[in-house]
C-alpha positions in Angstrom: 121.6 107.0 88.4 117.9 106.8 87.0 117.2 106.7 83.6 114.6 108.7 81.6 113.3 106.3 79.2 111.9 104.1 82.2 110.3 106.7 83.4 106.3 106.4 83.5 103.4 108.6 85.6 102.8 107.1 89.0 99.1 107.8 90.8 99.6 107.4 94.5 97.4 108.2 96.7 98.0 109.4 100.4 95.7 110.1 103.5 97.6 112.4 105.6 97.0 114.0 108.7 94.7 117.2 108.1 96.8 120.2 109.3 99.3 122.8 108.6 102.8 122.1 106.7 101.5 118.5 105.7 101.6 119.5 101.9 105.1 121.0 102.3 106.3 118.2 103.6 105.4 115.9 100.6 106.2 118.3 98.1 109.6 118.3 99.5 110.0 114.6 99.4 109.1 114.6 95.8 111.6 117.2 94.8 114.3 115.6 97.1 114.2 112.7 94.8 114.4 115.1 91.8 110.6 114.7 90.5 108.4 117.4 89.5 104.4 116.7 90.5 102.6 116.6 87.3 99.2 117.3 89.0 98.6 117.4 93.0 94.6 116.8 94.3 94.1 117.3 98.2 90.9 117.7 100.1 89.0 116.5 103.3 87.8 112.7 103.4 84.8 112.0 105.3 87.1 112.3 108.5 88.1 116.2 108.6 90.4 115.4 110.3 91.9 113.3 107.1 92.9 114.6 104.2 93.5 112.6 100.5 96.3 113.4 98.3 96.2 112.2 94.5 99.5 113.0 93.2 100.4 112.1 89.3 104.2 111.8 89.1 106.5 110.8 86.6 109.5 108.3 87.9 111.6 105.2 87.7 110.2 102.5 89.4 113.4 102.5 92.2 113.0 105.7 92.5 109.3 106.3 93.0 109.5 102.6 95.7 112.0 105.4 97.7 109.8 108.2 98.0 106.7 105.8 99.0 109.0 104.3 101.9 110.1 107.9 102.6 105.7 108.8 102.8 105.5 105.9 105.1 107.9 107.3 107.3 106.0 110.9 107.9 104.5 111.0 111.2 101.5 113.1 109.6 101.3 110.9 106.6 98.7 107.9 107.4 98.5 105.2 104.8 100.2 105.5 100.9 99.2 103.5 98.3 100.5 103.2 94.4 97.2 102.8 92.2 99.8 102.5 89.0 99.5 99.3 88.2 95.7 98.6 90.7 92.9 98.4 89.0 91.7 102.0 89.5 89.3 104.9 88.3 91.2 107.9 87.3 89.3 111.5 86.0 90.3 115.2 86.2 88.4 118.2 84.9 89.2 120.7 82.9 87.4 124.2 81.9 88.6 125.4 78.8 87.2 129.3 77.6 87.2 129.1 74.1 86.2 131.9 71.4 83.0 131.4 70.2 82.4 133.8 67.3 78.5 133.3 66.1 80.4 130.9 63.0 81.4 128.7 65.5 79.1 128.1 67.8 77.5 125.2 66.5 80.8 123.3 65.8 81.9 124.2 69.3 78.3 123.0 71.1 78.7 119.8 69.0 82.4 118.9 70.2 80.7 119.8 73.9 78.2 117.2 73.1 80.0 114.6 71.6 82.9 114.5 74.7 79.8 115.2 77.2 81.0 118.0 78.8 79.0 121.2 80.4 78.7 124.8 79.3 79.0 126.6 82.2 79.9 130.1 81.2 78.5 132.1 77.8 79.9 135.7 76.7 78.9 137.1 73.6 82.7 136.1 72.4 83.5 132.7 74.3 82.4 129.7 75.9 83.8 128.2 79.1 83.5 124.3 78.8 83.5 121.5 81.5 85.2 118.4 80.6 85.7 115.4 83.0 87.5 112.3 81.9 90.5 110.6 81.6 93.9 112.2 80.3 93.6 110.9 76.4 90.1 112.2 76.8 91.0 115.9 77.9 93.4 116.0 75.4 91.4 115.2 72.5 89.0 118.0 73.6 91.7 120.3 73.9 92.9 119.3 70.3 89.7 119.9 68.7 89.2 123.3 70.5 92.3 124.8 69.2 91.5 126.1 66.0 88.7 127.8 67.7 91.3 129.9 69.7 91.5 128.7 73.2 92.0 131.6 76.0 92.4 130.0 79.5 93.0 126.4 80.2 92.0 125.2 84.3 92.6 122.0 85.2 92.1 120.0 88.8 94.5 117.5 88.3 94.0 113.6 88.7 91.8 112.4 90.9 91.8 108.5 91.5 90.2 105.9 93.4 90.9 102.5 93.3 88.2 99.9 92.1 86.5 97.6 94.5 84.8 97.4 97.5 87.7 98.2 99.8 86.8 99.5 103.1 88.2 102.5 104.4 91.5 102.0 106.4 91.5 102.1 110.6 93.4 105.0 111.6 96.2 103.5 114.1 96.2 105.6 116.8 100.0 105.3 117.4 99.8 107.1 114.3 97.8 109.8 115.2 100.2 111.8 117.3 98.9 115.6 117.7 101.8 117.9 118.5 101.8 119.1 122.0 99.5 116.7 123.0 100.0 114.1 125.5 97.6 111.0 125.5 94.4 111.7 127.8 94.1 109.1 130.5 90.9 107.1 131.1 89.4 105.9 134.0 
């Protein structure tokens, strides 16, 4: 049986086969294991054909090894990698509409400036504000906004990369298995 207390967020990372049902698949995993995904990232790599997951998930260490074993065994899934405890660079963004009655303004453009984020959206009552950072850094904008009366919160969740000049992984064609498909042959 798993314990709470040692649980602690996970980043992994997954390049998956770019088609239908792939995200079901590994949302099913995770819950299988009894684990909610705390944020979920997916999009096309330079290869549309290839598409990277960022999942943020909170787990034991036993139990998280499992599911990443489980990843590896997905025909659609292509390589899986824990950026945990890699050296890595990890952001999300955030917009965050916020009431901006003429009082407030200043304060608000100032706590914009300060975290570097973006206005991208003025009403005569609200601001929307673009944050991208870190997790402690999102917070702490969203814990000075407060008071101001926040009305809609959006967040991408975590995006990560890890550091370093690593080249891209080959794709091993004995992976790459199309349904319905059978190999071509060559002359």
């Amino acid at each position: 049986m798993t314990d709470p207390k040692h649980y602690r967020k996970h980043i992994l990372s997954l390049l998956v086969e770019n088609h239908q049902g792939v995200l079901a698949k590994i949302a099913s995993l995770i819950a299988a294991k009894g684990y909610n995904i705390d944020s979920l990232s997916v999009a096309e790599t330079l290869d549309p054909s290839i598409s990277r997951m960022t999942l943020a998930v909170h787990g034991d260490e036993w139990v998280i090894e499992q599911a990443v074993k489980q990843f590896h065994r997905l025909i659609d899934v292509i390589k899986v990698t824990d950026l945990t405890d890699e050296e890595h660079v990890g952001r999300e963004m955030v917009f965050v509409r916020v009431n901006a009655e003429p009082a407030n303004r200043a304060e608000i453009l100032r706590i914009n400036e300060i975290f570097r984020g973006r206005i991208v959206d003025v009403t005569p009552t609200s601001y929307t504000v673009e944050i991208t950072g870190e997790e402690k850094k999102i917070a702490a904008v969203l814990e000075l906004l407060q008071p101001f009366g926040v009305q809609e919160i959006v967040r991408s969740g975590m995006l990560a990369i890890a550091r370093g000049s690593k080249s891209p992984p080959k794709r091993e064609e004995s992976r790459v298995r199309v349904a319905g498909r059978k190999p071509v042959a060559t002359d």
